[in-house]
Structures are given as C-alpha cells and as structure tokens.
N, C-alpha and C positions, 0 to 999 in steps of 0.2 A: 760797272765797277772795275771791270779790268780795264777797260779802254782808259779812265780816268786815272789811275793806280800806273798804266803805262807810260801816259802821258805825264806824269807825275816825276816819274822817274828820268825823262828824259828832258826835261824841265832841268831838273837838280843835276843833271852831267853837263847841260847846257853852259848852264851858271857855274858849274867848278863844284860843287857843295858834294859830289860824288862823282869817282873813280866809276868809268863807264865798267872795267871789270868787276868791280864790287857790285853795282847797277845788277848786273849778266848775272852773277851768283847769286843775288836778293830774289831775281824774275825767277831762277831755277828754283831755291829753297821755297819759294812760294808756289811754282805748277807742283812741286814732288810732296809738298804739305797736302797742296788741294786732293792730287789722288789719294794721297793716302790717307785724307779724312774722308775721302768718298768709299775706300774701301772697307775701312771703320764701321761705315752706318751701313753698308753692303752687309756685313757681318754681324753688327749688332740684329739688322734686321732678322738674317737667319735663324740668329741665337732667340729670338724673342718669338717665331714661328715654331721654335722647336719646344720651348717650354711652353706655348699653347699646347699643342699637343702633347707632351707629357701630361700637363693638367687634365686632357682628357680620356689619358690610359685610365685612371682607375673609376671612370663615369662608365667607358666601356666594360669593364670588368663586371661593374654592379650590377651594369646593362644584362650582361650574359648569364652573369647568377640568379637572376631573376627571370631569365627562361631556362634555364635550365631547373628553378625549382617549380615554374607553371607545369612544365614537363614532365617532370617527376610527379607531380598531383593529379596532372592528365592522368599518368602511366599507373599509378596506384586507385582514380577510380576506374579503370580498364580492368584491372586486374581482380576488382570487388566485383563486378558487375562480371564478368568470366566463371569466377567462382560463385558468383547465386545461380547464374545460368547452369553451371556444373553440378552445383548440389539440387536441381528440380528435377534435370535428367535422370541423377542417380538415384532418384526417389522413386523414376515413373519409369523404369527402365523399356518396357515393352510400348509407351509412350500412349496408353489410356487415358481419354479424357474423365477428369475426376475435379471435384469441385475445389476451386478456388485457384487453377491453373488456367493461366490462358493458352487458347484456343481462336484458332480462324476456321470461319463457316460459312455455307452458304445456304439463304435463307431461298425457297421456293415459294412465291406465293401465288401461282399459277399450279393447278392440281395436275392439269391435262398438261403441263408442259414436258418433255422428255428431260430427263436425267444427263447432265452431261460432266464431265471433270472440271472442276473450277482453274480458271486461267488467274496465275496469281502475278 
C-alpha cells in the first residue's frame, strides 16, 4: 500500500498534476496520521485492559466476602464446640468417669499380661 501510494505520487509530480512540495507535505501528513492512529489503538487498547479489570474489582470483592464469611462460620463452630468442651469439664471438675462422657481405655484381654501405661 505504501509502495503503491508512493509511487502514485510521484506519478502525479511527474505529470505536473502536483507541486513535488505539496507531494512532501501529503507523504508527511500521512506518516504523522499513521502514528498517531497507531498510538490511538495503543491507548484504546490500554483503556479497554483497564476496564476488564475494573469489571473484575467487584467479582474480587464478592470473592473475599465470601471467605471471609466461610471464616467467620468456621470460627463460630470453633467457638461452640470450645464451649461444649468447656461446660463437660465444668461439670466433671475432678475429671471421673461417669456415664454418658466419653472416655479412652484400654482393654486387657490377656489375664497373665503385665499392667502397663497406655501409649496414646
């Protein structure tokens, strides 16, 4: 396109139909368009990368409030299961076993075997 657009041009100073200076000012006004339509969709491009991500601030956001409230329902059944654990202790302070608390044991079923501390 340019090569033909060149040659074009120098066709038409050839023949008289164009002042080689006018020629020289049309070739400039045409390189200084090209960049500056290149720099155009340079920009456009940016502007169109930056409102992708904008669109994706408030996905992020929902993202985070939605662990932040998994979190908080972790941390509230942490905090029920602390306090059942807390009120069984305060029940059985001296720490007796009594029916309906669990308890870990070990069972002997060798009579003659020696007594030994359970490895837990």
């Amino acid at each position: 396109m340019v090569v033909k657009r060149k040659g074009l041009i120098l066709l038409l100073v050839k023949k008289g139909g164009v002042d080689r200076y006018k020629a020289d000012q049309a070739d400039l006004a045409w390189r200084v368009a090209r960049a500056e339509f290149a720099t155009a969709r340079a920009a456009l491009t940016r502007t169109e990368k930056r409102l992708e991500e904008a669109m994706l601030g408030p996905e992020r956001v929902r993202a985070k409030e939605s662990e932040v409230a998994a979190a908080t329902a972790q941390l509230a059944r942490a905090e029920a299961q602390l306090a059942e654990v807390q009120s069984v202790l305060d029940e059985n302070p001296e720490h007796r076993l009594s029916p309906g608390l669990p308890a870990d044991a070990v069972i002997r079923w060798k009579e003659d075997a020696p007594w030994e501390r359970p490895r837990w």
